[in-house]
C-alpha positions, 0 to 999 in steps of 0.5 A: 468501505470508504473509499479512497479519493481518486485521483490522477497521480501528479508529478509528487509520485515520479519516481526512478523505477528500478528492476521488476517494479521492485524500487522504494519511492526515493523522491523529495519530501511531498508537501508544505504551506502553500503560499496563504500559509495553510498547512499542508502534509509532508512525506519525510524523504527516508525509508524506515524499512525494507519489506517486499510485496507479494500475492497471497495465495489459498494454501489448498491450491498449490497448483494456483501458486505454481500459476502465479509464480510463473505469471509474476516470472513473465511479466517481469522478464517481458516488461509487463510489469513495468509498464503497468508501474510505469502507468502509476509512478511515471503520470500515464493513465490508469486501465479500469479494471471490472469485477464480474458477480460472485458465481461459484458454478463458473471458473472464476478468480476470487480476488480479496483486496483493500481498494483504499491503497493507492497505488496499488488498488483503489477506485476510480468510480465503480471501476478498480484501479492500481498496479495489483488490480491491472496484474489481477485482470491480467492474471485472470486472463492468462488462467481463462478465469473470470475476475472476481474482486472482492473488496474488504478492510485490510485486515480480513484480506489474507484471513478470508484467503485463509478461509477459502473465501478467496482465492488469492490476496492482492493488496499491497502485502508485505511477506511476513511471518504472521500472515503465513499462517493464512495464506502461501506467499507468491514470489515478491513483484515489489519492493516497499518501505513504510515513510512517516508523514508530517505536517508542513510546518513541522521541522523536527525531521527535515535534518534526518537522513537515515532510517535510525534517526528517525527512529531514534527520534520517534522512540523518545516520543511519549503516549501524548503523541498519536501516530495515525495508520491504516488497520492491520497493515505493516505502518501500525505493527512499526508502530504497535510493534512486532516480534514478526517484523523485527519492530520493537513498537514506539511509546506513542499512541497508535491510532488505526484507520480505515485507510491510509487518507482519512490518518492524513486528513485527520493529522492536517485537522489536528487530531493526530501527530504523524502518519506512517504507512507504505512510501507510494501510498504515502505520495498518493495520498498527500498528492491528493489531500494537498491538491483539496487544501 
């Protein structure tokens, strides 16, 4: 897989935290035409939805769920979970988080993620990084397990759970119907919304201050418009949509990626319209991209 630049957060993703980890990004649009005129990307200031993260977990072990939901009622009640938001939305420093060898004769925590979702899992050389990495080392220690991430496309995460493949899924989830078909859902650790992102020189959003006008606007848009997200996520069921999530799906094109800051780079070299993905992603990933224009 591609992956995803790296990067220190910059001031673009401070954020008010609100209780348990739990709050949508709530700062200003990201972004605009720096001063030689180039074109850069921009977060449209709204949350078009209200989702929560959770873990998925292996429907054969019932006693890993009870685990987990009681290290996710820990580490919200100790301020651990804080802290480690706190390193991502507030300019600390991100802990490498190391995956040891698959081996199934030791006892080990089998991790599936999509390490191109900043911030909450993605690498920073051969070491992972993100909120849900740094609660999965954790998690491993407090089972006295050794941490096992594999990292595959988005798509495949909570279908290799599903499997038996894996044992948990920790990769930005959104709750949703669908995905319990494969896995068991933990307690929710996070509050998350999706965010449209735009180029800098386009205004038609900048008045809108509520999730319906947005999507009014975005539902008179044809299929000449084309509407960049990540693979399998909740941006490309908004957008394609789904009867699980309560979308009815735009008429505009819907153009899948493997993550989130090839969509972005891809809208800045014209080939797409608008992005739609996840508000914290959706900060990373211009931060980043702006910072190389």
């Amino acid at each position: 897989m591609k992956k995803l630049l790296a990067v220190c957060l910059t001031a673009a993703l401070t954020v008010g935290m609100l209780a348990g980890c739990g709050g949508s990004d709530k700062g200003g649009s990201e972004g605009g035409s720096d001063d030689s005129g180039k074109v850069t990307a921009k977060v449209i200031d709204v949350d078009l939805t209200d989702e929560e993260y959770a873990f998925g977990v292996d429907k054969t072990q019932p006693e890993l769920l009870e685990q987990v939901n009681t290290f996710i009622n820990k580490i919200k009640e100790d301020g651990t979970l804080d802290e480690i938001c706190d390193k991502y939305f507030g300019g600390g420093e991100p802990t490498p988080v190391e995956s040891a060898e698959l081996d199934t004769s030791k006892d080990q925590l089998v991790v599936a993620t999509n390490a191109a979702f900043e911030p909450f899992e993605y690498m920073q050389g051969e070491s992972y990084v993100g909120i849900d990495m740094e609660i999965a080392a954790l998690l491993a220690e407090e089972l006295g397990q050794e941490l096992v991430i594999q990292n595959m496309d988005f798509d495949a995460v909570c279908l290799s759970v599903g499997q038996q493949k894996c044992d948990i899924a920790m990769a930005g989830l959104t709750v949703s119907e669908d995905r319990k078909e494969y896995v068991t859902f933990s307690e929710s650790y996070y509050q998350a919304s999706q965010r449209l992102i735009v180029p800098s020189d386009d205004t038609t959003f900048d008045e809108m201050t509520d999730a319906d006008s947005i999507a009014a606007a975005l539902g008179e848009l044809d299929s000449s418009v084309k509407i960049g997200v990540q693979q399998g996520t909740t941006g490309n069921s908004y957008v394609e949509g789904s009867d699980d999530l309560g979308f009815p799906g735009l008429a505009a094109t819907c153009q899948t990626y493997k993550n989130g800051s090839l969509a972005v780079q891809d809208m800045l070299n014209g080939s797409i319209d608008y992005v739609i993905i996840d508000a914290a992603p959706a900060a990373a990933i211009t931060a980043a991209i702006n910072e190389m224009q």
